[in-house]
C-alpha positions in Angstrom: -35.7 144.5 2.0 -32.5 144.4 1.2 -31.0 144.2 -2.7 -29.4 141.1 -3.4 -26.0 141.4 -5.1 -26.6 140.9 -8.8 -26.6 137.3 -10.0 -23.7 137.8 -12.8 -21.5 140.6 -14.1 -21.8 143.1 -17.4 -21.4 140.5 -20.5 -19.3 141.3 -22.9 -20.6 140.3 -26.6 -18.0 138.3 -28.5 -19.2 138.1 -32.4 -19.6 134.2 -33.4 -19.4 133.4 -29.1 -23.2 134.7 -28.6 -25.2 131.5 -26.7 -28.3 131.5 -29.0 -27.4 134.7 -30.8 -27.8 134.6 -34.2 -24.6 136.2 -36.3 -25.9 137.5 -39.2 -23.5 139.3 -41.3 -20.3 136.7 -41.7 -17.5 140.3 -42.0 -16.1 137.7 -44.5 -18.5 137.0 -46.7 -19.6 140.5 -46.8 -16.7 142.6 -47.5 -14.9 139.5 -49.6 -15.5 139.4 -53.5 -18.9 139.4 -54.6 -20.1 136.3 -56.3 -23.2 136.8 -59.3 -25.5 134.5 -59.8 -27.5 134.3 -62.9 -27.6 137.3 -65.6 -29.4 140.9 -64.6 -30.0 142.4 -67.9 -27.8 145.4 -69.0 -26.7 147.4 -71.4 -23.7 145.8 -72.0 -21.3 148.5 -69.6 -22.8 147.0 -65.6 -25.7 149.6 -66.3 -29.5 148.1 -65.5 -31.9 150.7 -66.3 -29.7 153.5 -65.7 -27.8 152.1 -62.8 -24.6 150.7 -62.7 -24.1 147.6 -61.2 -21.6 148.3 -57.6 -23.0 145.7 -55.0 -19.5 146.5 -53.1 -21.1 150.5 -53.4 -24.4 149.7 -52.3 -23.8 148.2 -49.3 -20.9 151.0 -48.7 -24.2 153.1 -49.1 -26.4 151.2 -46.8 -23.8 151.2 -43.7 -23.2 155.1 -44.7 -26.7 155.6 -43.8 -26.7 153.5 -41.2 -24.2 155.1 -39.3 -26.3 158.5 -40.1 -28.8 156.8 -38.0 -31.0 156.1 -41.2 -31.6 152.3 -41.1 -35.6 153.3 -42.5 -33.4 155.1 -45.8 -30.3 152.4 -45.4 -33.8 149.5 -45.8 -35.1 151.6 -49.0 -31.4 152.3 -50.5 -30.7 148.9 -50.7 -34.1 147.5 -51.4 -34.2 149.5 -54.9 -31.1 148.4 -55.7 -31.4 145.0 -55.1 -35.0 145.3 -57.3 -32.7 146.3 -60.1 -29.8 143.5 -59.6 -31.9 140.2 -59.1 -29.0 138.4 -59.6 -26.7 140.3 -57.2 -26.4 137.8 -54.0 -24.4 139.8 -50.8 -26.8 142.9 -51.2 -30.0 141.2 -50.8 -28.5 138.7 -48.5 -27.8 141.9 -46.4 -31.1 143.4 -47.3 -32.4 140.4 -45.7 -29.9 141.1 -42.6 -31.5 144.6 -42.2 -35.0 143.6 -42.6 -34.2 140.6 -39.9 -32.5 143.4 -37.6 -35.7 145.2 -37.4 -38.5 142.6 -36.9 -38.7 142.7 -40.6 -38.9 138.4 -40.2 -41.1 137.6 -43.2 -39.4 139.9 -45.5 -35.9 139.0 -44.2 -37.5 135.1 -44.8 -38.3 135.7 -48.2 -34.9 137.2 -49.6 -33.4 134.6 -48.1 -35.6 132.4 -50.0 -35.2 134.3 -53.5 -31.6 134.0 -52.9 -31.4 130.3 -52.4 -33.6 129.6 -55.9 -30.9 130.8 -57.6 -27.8 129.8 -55.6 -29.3 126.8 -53.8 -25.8 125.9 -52.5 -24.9 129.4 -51.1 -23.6 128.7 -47.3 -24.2 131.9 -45.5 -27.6 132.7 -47.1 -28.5 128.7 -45.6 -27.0 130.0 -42.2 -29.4 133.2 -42.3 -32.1 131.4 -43.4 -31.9 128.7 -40.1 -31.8 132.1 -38.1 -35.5 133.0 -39.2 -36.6 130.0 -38.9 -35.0 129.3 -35.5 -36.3 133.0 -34.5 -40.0 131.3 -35.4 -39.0 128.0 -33.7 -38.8 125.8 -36.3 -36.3 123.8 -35.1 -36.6 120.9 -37.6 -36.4 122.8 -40.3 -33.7 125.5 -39.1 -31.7 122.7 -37.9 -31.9 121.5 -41.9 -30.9 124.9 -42.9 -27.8 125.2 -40.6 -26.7 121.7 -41.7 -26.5 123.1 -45.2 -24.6 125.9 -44.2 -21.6 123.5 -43.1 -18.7 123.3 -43.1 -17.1 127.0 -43.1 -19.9 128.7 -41.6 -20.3 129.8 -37.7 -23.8 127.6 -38.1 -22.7 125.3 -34.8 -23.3 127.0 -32.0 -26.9 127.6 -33.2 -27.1 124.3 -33.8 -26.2 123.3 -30.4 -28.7 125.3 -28.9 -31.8 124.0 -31.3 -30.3 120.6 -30.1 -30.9 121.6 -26.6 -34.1 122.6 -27.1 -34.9 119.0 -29.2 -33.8 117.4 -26.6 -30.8 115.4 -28.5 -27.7 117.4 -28.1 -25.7 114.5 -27.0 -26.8 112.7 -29.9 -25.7 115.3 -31.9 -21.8 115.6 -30.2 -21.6 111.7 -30.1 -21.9 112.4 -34.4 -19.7 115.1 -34.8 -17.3 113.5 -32.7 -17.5 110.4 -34.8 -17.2 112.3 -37.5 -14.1 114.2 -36.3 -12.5 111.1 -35.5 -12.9 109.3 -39.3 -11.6 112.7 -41.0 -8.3 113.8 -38.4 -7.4 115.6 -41.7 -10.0 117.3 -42.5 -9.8 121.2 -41.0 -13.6 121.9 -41.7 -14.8 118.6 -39.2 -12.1 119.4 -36.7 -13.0 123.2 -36.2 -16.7 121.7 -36.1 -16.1 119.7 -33.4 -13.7 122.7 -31.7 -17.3 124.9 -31.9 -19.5 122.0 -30.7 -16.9 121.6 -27.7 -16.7 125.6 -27.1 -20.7 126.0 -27.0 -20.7 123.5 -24.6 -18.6 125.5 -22.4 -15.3 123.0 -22.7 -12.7 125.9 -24.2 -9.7 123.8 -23.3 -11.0 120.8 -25.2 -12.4 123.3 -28.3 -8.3 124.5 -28.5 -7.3 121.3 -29.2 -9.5 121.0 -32.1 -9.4 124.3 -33.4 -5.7 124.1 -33.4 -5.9 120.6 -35.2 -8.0 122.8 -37.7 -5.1 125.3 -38.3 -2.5 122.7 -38.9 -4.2 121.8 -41.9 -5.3 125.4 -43.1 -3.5 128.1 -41.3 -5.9 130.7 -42.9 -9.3 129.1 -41.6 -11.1 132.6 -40.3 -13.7 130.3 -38.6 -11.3 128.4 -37.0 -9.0 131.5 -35.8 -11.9 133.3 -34.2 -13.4 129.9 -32.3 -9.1 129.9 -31.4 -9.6 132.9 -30.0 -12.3 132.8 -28.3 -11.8 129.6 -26.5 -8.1 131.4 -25.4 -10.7 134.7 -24.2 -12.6 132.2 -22.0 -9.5 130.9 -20.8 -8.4 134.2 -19.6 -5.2 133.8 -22.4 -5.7 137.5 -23.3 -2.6 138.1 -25.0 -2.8 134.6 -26.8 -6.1 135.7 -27.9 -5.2 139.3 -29.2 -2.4 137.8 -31.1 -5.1 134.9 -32.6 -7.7 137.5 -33.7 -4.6 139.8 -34.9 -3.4 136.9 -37.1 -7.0 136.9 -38.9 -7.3 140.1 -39.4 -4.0 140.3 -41.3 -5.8 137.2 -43.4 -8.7 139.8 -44.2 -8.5 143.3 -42.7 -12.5 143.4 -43.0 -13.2 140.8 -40.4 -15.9 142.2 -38.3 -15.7 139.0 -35.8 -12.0 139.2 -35.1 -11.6 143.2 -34.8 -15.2 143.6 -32.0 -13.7 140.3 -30.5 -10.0 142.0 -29.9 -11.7 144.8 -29.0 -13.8 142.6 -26.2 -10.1 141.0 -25.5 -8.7 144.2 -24.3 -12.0 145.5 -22.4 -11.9 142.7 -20.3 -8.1 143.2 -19.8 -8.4 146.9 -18.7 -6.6 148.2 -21.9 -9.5 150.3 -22.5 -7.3 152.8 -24.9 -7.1 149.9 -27.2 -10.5 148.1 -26.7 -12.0 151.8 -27.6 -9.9 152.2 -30.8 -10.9 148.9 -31.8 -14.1 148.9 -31.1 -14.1 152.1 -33.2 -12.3 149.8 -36.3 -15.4 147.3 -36.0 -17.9 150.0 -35.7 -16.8 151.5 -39.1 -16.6 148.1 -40.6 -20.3 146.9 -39.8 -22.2 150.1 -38.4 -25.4 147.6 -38.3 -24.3 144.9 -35.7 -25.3 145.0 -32.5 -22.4 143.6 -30.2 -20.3 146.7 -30.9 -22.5 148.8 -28.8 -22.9 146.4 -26.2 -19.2 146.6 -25.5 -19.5 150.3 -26.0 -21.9 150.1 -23.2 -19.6 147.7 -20.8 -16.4 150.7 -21.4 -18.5 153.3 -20.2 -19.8 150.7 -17.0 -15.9 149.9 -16.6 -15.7 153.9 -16.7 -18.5 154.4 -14.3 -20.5 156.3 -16.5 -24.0 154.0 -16.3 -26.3 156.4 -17.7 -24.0 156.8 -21.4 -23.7 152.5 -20.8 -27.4 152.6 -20.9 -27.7 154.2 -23.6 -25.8 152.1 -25.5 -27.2 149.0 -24.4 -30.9 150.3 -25.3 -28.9 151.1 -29.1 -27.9 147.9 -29.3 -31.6 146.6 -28.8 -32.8 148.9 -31.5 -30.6 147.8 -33.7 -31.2 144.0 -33.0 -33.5 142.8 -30.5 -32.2 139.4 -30.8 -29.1 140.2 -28.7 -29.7 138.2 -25.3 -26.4 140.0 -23.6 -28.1 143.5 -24.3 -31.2 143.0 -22.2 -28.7 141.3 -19.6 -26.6 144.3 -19.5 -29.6 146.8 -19.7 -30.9 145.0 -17.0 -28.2 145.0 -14.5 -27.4 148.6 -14.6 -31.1 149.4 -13.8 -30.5 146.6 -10.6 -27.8 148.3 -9.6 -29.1 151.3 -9.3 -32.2 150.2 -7.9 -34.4 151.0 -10.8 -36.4 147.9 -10.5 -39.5 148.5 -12.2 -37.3 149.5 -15.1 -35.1 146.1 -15.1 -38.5 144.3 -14.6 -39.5 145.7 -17.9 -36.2 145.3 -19.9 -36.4 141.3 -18.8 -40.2 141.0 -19.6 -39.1 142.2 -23.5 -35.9 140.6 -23.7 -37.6 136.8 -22.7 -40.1 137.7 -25.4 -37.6 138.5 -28.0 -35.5 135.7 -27.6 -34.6 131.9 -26.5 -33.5 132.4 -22.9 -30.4 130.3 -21.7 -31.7 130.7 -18.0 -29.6 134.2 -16.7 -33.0 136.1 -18.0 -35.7 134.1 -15.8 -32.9 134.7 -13.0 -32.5 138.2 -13.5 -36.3 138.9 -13.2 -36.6 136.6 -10.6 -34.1 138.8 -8.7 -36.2 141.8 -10.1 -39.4 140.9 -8.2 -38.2 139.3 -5.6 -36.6 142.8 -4.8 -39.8 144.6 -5.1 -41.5 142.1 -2.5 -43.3 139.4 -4.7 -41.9 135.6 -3.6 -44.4 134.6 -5.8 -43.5 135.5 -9.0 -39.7 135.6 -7.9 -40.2 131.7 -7.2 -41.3 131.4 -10.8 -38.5 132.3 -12.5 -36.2 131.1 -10.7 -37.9 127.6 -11.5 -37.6 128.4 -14.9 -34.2 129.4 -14.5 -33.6 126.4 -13.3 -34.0 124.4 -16.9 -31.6 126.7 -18.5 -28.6 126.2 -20.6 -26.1 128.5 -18.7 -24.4 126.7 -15.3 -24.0 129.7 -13.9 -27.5 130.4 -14.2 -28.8 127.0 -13.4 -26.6 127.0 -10.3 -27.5 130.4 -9.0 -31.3 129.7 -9.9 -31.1 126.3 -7.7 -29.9 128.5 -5.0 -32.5 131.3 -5.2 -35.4 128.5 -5.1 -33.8 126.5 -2.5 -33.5 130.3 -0.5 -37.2 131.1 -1.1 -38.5 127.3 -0.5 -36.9 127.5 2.8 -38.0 130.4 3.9 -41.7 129.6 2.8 -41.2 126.7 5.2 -39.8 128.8 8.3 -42.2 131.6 7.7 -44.7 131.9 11.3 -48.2 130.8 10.5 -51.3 133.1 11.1 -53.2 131.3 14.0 
């Protein structure tokens, strides 16, 4: 038989432009000042017990030990500290991140939880929060939870996807676009509606918005990434580079903006550049995922599949949630005609997490090159129902394909 040419090519990972991929650690929140919430008891001098009181430290710590390839001593690190700082919110909310990262979903669920008794307003812990519950597809209620985490939040393009799956998304756009049209003042609605618009796939229309956002607060961070991104998908490269630039000289620590310049100039073949700053995000936030997806899609750029696979199978360890990961994983095995292996990457990555349809097409493309229609057929079908046109389009072909050639095939007589 002979091997179809793959249905789509290497994805990059944009942070906050993941379809369904939950963002967990906002670089903002987490390297900006840290906000206390009720008193941990001390000495008097930040010391609890005999240690002082540096949430900025301990998660220093934790990514320290991440990088060392420790996230089982990063977990226990911060865990202890956070037992002797109750009241400290970004540790535990990262605490919560890590346990997430690594299946951990009850425990991530619970400091979550803990956090929101005591700072029941606190946006990005809400935001996390809908992720768990979203991850155990409780729509209803993560859909509350990302509500709450609005405005000034990246909540919206999960939103639109638990939409999708309710079954109301245009119910949903016809109220934010309501909403956007009583408040043309207000930058938080506009650059809502500029993320509804960009998750629907409509970058041109999301510009328009975003930029609306900017006129009335230059230094909105959500609102320069979406910017960005919405130039990225326009192929606007250096319009993009120069929007992701401008946030990070708002806040240097902006994990989104630096692995999304560094995504900007991978798919612009400067790899120099994409390399050194996909080295800047890597030091900022050791524990997210999408920077070692794009590691992996330099070294497929450089033809070096075998250190690409590696770092797409990285990038799974550290957070299984990552839908572009499997993709990724998966199409360097199809290349390479490794199909049993691609088979097996797919099977765990539509387990792990809500498929937009280029997963069910993928393994449909996976069996149908080892010989079984049947199964093939079946994915497809589901691929079919998907969220991604690209996928639904290339699915409809695939089952129109195989339908036809069930109906040419010669009968036994």
């Amino acid at each position: 038989m002979n091997h179809r040419a793959v249905a789509f090519g290497i994805a990059l990972v944009l942070a906050g432009a993941c379809a369904g991929a939950p963002l967990l650690v906002s670089a903002a929140d987490q390297n900006g000042p840290t906000i206390y919430y009720g008193p941990a008891i001390t000495n008097g001098e930040g010391i609890l017990n005999g240690f002082p009181s540096d949430p900025e430290g301990a998660i220093r710590a934790t990514r320290e030990l991440i990088a060392a390839g420790d996230m089982s001593g990063a977990i226990e690190h911060l865990a202890r500290y956070t037992a002797l700082h109750p009241g400290e919110i970004a540790p535990r909310r990262f605490l919560g991140d890590l346990y997430f990262r690594t299946g951990q979903i009850r425990r991530a669920q619970l400091a979550y939880e803990e956090i929101l008794k005591i700072a029941p307003s606190d946006k990005e812990t809400h935001n996390r929060l809908g992720t768990v519950y979203a991850e155990e597809n409780r729509v209803d209620d993560a859909i509350a939870q990302f509500d709450a985490a609005l405005p000034g939040t990246d909540s919206v393009d999960d939103l639109v996807d638990l939409h999708l799956r309710k079954g109301d998304l245009a119910t949903y756009e016809v109220t934010i676009q309501k909403l956007a049209l009583e408040n043309p003042n207000d930058p938080a609605i506009q650059g809502e509606l500029g993320q509804v618009l960009y998750a629907i796939h409509q970058p041109a229309q999301a510009e328009v918005y975003y930029k609306r956002a900017l006129d009335q607060d230059p230094r909105d961070l959500t609102a320069l990434n979406g910017l960005g991104l919405a130039l990225f998908d326009l192929h606007r490269y250096d319009e993009a580079v120069l929007t992701f630039k401008t946030c990070l000289g708002i806040m240097p620590s902006s994990y989104q903006c630096e692995d999304n310049m560094g995504a900007t100039y991978l798919v612009s073949q400067r790899l120099g550049l994409a390399k050194q700053t996909l080295d800047l995000a890597y030091k900022l936030a050791p524990e997210r995922a999408e920077t070692f997806v794009n590691y992996g899609y330099l070294a497929d750029v450089q033809d070096d599949w075998q250190h690409a696979v590696a770092q797409y199978a990285r990038a799974i360890e550290l957070y299984p949630y990552l839908r572009e990961a499997y993709i990724d994983l998966a199409l360097d095995y199809q290349r390479h005609q490794l199909y049993v292996l691609e088979q097996a990457v797919l099977i765990k990555g539509i387990a792990s997490v809500h498929d937009d349809g280029r997963l069910h097409v993928l393994l449909g493309d996976a069996y149908e090159a080892q010989g079984d229609r049947s199964d093939a057929l079946t994915q497809f079908e589901l691929g079919q129902k998907g969220s991604d046109p690209d996928a639904v389009s290339i699915a409809t072909q695939r089952v129109s394909l195989l339908s036809a050639s069930a109906t040419s095939a010669p009968r036994d007589r």
